[in-house]
N, C-alpha and C positions, 0 to 999 in steps of 0.2 A: 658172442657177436658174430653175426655174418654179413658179409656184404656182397657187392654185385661181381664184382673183381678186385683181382691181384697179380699185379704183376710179381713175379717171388724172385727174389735174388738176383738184380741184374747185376752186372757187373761194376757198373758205374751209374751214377743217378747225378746228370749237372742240373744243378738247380735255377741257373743264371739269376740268382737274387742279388741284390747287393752288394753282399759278401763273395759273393761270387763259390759258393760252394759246391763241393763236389761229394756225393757219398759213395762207398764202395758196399759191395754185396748186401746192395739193398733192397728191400720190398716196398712198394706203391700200391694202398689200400684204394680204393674209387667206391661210392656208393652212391647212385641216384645222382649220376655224372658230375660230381666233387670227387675232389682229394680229399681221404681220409685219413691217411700216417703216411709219414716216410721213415722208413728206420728197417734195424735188422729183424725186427715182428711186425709181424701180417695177421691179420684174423680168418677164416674159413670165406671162402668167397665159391659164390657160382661157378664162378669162370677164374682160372689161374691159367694163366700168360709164363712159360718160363721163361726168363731174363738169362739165362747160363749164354755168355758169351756178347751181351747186351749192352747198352751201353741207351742208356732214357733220359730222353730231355724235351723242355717245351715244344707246341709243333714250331713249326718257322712262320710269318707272316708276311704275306707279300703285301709290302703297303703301299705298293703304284703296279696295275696291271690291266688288259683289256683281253680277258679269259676268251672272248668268240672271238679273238683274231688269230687263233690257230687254223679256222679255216683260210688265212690269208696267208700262213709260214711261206715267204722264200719268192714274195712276188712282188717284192720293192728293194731290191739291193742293189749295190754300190753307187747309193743318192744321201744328201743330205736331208736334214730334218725337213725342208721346205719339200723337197724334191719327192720322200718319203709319202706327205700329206698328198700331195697330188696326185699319185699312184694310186694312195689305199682309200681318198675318198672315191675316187672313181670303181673303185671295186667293189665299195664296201656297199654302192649306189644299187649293185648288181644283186650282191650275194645275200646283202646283211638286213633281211626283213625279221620278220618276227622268226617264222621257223628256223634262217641261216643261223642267228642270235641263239636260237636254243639249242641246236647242234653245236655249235661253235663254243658255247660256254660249258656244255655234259661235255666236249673231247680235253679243254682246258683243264675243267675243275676235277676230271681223273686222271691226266698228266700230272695238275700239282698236287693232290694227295698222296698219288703214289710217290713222286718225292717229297713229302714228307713237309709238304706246305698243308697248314690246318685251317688258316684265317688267308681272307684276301680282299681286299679292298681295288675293286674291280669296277673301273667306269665305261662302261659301253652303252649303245643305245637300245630299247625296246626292254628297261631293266627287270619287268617282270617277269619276262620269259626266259632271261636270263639264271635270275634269282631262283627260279622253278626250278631251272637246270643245274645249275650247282646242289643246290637240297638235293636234290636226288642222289647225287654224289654223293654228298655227306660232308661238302665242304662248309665251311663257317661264311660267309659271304656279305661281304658289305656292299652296297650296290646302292645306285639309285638316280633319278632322273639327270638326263644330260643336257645342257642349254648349246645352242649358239644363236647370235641374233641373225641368223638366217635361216631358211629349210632344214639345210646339214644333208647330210645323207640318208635320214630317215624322214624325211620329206615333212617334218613339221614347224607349224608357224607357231610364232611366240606364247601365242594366248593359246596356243593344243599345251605347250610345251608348261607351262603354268598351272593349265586345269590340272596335266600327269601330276605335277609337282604335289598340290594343293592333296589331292587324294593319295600320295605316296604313301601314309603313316597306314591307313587302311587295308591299302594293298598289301602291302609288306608285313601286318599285322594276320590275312589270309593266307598268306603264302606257307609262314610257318616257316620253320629250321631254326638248328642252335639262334641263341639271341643274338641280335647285331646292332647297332643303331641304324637310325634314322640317318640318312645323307642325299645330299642335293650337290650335282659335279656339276657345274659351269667347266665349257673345256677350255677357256682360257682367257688372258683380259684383252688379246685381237681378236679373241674370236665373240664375244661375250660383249658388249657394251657398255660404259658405266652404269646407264640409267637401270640398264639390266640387271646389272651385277648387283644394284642398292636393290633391286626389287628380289632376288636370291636372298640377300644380308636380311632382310625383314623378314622372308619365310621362315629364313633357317632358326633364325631370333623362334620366330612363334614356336616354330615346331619341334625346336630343342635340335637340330639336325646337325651334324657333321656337313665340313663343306671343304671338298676336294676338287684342286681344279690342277692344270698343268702351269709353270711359273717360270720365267728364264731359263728354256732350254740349251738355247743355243741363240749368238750375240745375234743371229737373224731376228728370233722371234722377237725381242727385247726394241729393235730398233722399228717392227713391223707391229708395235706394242705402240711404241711412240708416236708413230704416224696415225696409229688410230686414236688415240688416246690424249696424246700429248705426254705420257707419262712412260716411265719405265713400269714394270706389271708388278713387284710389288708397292710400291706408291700406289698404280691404279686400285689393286685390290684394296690398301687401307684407303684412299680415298671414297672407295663404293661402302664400307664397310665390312665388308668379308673378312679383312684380316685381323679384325679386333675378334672373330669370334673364333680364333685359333685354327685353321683350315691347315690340312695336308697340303705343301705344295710339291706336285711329281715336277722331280727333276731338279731343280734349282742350280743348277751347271753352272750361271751365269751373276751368280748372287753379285754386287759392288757391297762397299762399305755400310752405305746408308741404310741397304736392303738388309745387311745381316743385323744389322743392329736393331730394325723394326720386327722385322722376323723374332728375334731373341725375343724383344719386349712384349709383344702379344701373346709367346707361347705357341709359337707356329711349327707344325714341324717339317722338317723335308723327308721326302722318299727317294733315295742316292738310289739312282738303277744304273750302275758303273757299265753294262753289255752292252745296254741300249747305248750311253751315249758313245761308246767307244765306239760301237758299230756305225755309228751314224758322224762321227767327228764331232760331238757336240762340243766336247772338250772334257775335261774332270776335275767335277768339282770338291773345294778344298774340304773335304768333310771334318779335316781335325782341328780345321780353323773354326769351322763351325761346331762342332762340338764344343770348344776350348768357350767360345762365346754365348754357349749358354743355350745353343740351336738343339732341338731334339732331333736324333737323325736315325732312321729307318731305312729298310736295303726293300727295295724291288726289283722284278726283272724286268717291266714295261710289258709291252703285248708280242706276240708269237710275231707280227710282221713284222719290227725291229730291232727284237734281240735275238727272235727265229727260236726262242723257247721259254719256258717255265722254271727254270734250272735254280732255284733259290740257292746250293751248293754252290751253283759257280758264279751265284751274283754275289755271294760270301767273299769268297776266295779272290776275284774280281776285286771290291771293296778294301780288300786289306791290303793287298799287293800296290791299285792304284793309288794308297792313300802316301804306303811309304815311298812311293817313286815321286808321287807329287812335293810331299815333302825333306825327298832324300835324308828318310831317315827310317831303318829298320827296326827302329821302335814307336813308330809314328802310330801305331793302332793296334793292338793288341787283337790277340784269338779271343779272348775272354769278351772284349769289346768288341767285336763284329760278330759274338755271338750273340751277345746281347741286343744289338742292334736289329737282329731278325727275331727276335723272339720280344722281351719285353718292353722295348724301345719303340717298337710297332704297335705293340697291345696298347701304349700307352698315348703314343698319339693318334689312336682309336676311340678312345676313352673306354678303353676293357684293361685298363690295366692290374684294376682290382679283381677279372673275370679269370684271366691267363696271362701266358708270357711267364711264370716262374713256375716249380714243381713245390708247393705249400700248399697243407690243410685247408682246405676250404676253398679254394680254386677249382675253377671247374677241366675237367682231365682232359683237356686238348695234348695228348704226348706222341712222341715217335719215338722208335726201338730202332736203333743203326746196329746191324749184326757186323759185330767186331772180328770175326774169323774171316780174315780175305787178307792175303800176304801184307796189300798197301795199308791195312789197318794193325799192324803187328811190326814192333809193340808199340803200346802204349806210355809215352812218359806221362803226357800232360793232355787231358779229356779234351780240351777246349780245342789245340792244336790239332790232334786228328783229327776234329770236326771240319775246322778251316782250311787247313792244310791236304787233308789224306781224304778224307768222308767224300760217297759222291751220293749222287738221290738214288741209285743203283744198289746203296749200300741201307736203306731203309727199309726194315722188315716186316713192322708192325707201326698202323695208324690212327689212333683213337682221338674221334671228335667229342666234346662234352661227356667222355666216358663211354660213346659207344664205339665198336668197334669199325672202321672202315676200310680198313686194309690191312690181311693177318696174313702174314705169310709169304710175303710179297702180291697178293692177289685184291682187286676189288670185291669188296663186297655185299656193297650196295644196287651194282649193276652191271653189266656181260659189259667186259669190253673190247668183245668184239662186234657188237651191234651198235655199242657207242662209235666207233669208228667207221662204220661200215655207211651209219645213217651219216656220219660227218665228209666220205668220200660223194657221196650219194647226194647229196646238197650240191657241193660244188660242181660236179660233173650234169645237172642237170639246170645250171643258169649260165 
């Protein structure tokens, strides 16, 4: 038997399953982008990867992020979340047409591969040129039409914004890259209308879609939620329907009692992006309270203009530190548990949790190689803790989407990147 690859004898292989396992000096069979063994035998492969000093685990998944607002890094600080919007729709009014959009999402989605992000659940506007641009990459990419019941920034009216939606399955079915579902982002329930948001809830209904939208940031939006609405924004969402069909909500900083309890009930999950709200004072939300209640909770880092990067390592580390300060307790969340939360905790409120997110047979090989030789990763007691603790994206060596390769060596290999960057300065400097 031969196969396509092998990674041979890493050092460490976490599995982040249930069990939370960990193997040592072991081999990772791939063939026709599945996992085929994990164990101490390997069979002949094309391509062998050595593992000597390696340390292989699922990719990471960013499950709240706006990949083309790296052309915005560093041009809306020290404001809050309201104060933030006003800045970066105004910029975004300038910069972010269809070409800024493709520029902006090829400089993100080779920032997050190379640290060691594989999947990304990425709401921006103009989503096909977007989704063009990550594929290129080699990123996993979920993506897809964005509402507000106004213009927005991309200068469209509701029935433009409908027709995109209605032909998304098509488009995205042309586009091509590793598999992703279908999704539809409403960017929120003040920005988004009820009547709106039911007419989203029906789409997505037909078209089997994922539906991600932003949810209690910060107590502004929540109260600028009620003034539009009448309601707090989860209520609005189950009252539009949205939240009976299980949607990501970015953020959820601001969850009350009633909202965690419908959240649980539906199956809803949140994407905890600890940089973003720090940076911006949203506040920090309780994620072990939510977890305890039954909430699915996934780590993001939000977009380049409010946590000013991609860094899923330090939205890690972030995560776990803010959870035990929140609840003054150093065993308030475990490494094993904010690992998990980046890898199949994401996958799973993706609806890929059967795809990836663990390292077992028949999964398709989304993996990254963190080279263990760097004094801060020496030694090793416990895999999970260097990762959380010590690991940074600096320390990712090797990147494999659906079993191909995308980053060997610490290098891109899908695409120059310095023409990735070159055309990303080159954008902004001429609007």
């Amino acid at each position: 038997m031969s196969v396509d690859l092998v990674i041979r004898d890493a050092r460490y292989v976490v599995m982040t399953d249930d069990a939370g396992g960990v193997q040592e000096r072991a081999s990772i069979a791939i063939d026709d982008g599945r996992i085929v063994s994990v164990g101490e035998e390997a069979p002949e492969a094309s391509t062998v990867i050595d593992g000597e000093g390696l340390l292989v685990m699922p990719g990471l998944v960013n499950l709240h992020t706006h990949l083309a607002m790296t052309l915005l890094r560093g041009i809306a600080e020290e404001v809050d979340l309201q104060g933030f919007l006003e800045r970066v729709w105004a910029e975004e009014s300038r910069i972010m047409g269809p070409e800024g959009v493709y520029a902006g999402t090829r400089l993100g989605a080779l920032e997050a591969v190379l640290g060691g992000t594989t999947t990304a659940l990425d709401m921006y506007f103009h989503p096909a040129d977007a989704h063009r641009a990550a594929v290129e990459v080699g990123l996993r990419h979920v993506t897809g039409p964005v509402f507000f019941s106004f213009p927005g920034p991309d200068h469209l009216e509701w029935d433009e914004r409908m027709a995109l939606a209605r032909a998304w399955p098509t488009t995205l079915e042309a586009l091509g890259g590793p598999y992703v579902p279908r999704a539809l982002m409403p960017h929120a329930a003040f920005t988004v209308g009820l009547e709106h948001l039911a007419q989203i809830a029906d789409l997505a209904r037909e078209q089997g879609a994922l539906v991600h939208t932003h949810a209690s940031e910060n107590d502004k939006e929540n109260a600028d939620t009620i003034t539009a609405t009448g309601l707090r924004p989860v209520p609005a969402l189950e009252a539009s329907g949205i939240l009976a069909l299980a949607p990501v909500l970015g953020h959820g900083v601001r969850l009350d009692e009633h909202d965690r309890a419908r959240v649980a009930a539906t199956g809803t999950a949140v994407a905890h992006c600890p940089g973003s709200n720090l940076k911006l004072a949203s506040g920090a939300a309780d994620v072990v309270g939510y977890r305890d209640q039954g909430i699915r909770v996934g780590i993001g880092t939000d977009g380049c203009s409010s946590s000013n990067d991609l860094d899923m390592f330090a939205a890690m580390r972030l995560a776990a530190n803010l959870a035990r300060l929140v609840r003054e307790d150093p065993a308030a969340l475990s490494a094993r548990d904010v690992v998990r939360a980046a890898t199949i905790e994401g996958a799973c409120a993706l609806g890929l949790g059967n795809r990836i997110g663990t390292i077992e047979p028949g999964k398709e090989a989304d993996l990254i190689a963190i080279d263990l030789r760097a004094p801060h990763l020496v030694p090793v007691h416990d895999p999970y803790t260097s990762v959380v603790f010590s690991a940074g994206r600096s320390d990712v060596r090797h990147v494999l989407v659906a079993g191909r390769p995308v980053v060997i060596d610490r290098e891109p290999v899908r695409v120059d990147p310095v023409a990735v960057m070159s055309e990303a300065v080159r954008i902004v400097e001429a609007t």
